[in-house]
C-alpha positions in Angstrom: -217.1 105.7 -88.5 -220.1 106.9 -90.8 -220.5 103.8 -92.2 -223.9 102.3 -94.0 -225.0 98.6 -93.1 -223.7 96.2 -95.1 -225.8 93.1 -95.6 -225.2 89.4 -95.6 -224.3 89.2 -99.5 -222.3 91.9 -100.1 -219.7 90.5 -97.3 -218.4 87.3 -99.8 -215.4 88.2 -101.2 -215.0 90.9 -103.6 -211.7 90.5 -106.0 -208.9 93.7 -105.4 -206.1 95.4 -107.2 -203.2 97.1 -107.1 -201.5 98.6 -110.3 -198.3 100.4 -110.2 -199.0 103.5 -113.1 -196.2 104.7 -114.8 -196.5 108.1 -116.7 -193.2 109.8 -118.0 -191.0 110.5 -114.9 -193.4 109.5 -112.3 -195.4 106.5 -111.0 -198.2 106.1 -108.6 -199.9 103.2 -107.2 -203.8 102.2 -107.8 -205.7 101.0 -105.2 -209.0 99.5 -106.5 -211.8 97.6 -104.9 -214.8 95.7 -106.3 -217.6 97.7 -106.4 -220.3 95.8 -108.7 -220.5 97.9 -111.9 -217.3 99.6 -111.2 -213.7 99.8 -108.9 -213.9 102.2 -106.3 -210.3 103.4 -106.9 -207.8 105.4 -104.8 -204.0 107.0 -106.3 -201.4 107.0 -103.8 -197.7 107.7 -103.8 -196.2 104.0 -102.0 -197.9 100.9 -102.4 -200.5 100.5 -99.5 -199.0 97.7 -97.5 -196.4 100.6 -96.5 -198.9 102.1 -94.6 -198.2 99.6 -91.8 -195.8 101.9 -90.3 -197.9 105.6 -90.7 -201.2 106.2 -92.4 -200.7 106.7 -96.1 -202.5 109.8 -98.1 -204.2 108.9 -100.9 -206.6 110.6 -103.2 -210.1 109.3 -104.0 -210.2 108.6 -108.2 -213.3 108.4 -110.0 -214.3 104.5 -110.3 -212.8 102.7 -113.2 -213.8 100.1 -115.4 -213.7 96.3 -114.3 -211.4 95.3 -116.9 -208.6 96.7 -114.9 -209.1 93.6 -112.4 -206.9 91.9 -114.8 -205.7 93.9 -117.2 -202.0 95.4 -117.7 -200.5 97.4 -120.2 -200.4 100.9 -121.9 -203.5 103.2 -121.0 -204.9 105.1 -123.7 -204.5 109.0 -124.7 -200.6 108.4 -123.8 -201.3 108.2 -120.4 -198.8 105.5 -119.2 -198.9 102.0 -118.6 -200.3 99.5 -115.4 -198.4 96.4 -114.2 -200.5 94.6 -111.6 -197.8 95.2 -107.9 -201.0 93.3 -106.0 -204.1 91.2 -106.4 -206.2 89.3 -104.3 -210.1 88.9 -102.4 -211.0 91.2 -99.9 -214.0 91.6 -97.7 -215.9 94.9 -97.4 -217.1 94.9 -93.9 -218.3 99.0 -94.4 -218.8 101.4 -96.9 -219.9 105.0 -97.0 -219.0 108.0 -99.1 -216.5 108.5 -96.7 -215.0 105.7 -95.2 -214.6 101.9 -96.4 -213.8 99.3 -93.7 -212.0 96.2 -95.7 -209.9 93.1 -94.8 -207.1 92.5 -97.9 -205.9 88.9 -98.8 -203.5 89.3 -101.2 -199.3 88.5 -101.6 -198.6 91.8 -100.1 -202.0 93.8 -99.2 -202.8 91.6 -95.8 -205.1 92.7 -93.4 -207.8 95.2 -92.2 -207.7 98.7 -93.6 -209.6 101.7 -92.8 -209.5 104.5 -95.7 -211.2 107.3 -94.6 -212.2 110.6 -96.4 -209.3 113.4 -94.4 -211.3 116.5 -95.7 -214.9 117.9 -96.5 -213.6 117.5 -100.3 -213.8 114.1 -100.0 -210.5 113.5 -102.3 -208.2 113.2 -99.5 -208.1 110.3 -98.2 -205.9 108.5 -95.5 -205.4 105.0 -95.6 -204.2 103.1 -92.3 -204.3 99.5 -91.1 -206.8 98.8 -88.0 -204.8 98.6 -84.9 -205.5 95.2 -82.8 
């Protein structure tokens, strides 16, 4: 894993999200992570606990505001609405541009993930739960 060291501080527990987005016809599902300033934030098709059973592909969003930690409703420009599926702490254990090593506590989201970058892009994503 290309992975940067983390230090003591930045291994308390950061506060996670998931928000089912609705737009039209479709949905997708809004993985995002504490990041400081921002939420690193990934879109994927199922909600992330699926990916118990295969490795889930996901696409790596630009970061979004804070606010989103707690906020649902109707996203501006007519671009859907987010109702919270997940929420919880979490503990970054590594992060790099391409790979983020976290262990979930939420109601559904429980348990170590790795979400790796699939390409050289660095879009795709795949997001799988660390075997024991």
């Amino acid at each position: 894993m290309d992975s940067e060291p983390i230090n003591q501080n930045t291994q308390l527990p950061r506060r996670f999200v998931v928000l089912l987005h609705r737009q039209e016809a479709a949905h997708h599902f809004d993985l995002m992570i504490d990041a400081g300033q921002k939420l690193a934030t990934w879109k994927m098709a199922d909600p992330p606990e699926t990916a118990r059973d295969a490795p889930q592909r996901c696409l790596r969003l630009p970061d979004h505001r804070r606010r989103y930690l707690d906020y649902e409703g109707p996203i501006s420009q007519n671009r859907g609405e987010v109702t919270r599926h997940d929420a919880g702490d979490c503990v970054v254990h590594a992060q790099s541009k391409t790979c983020w090593e976290v262990t979930f506590h939420g109601h559904r989201l429980i348990g170590r993930v790795h979400i790796e970058a699939a390409d050289q892009s660095g879009e795709t994503w795949l997001l799988r739960f660390a075997t024991a």
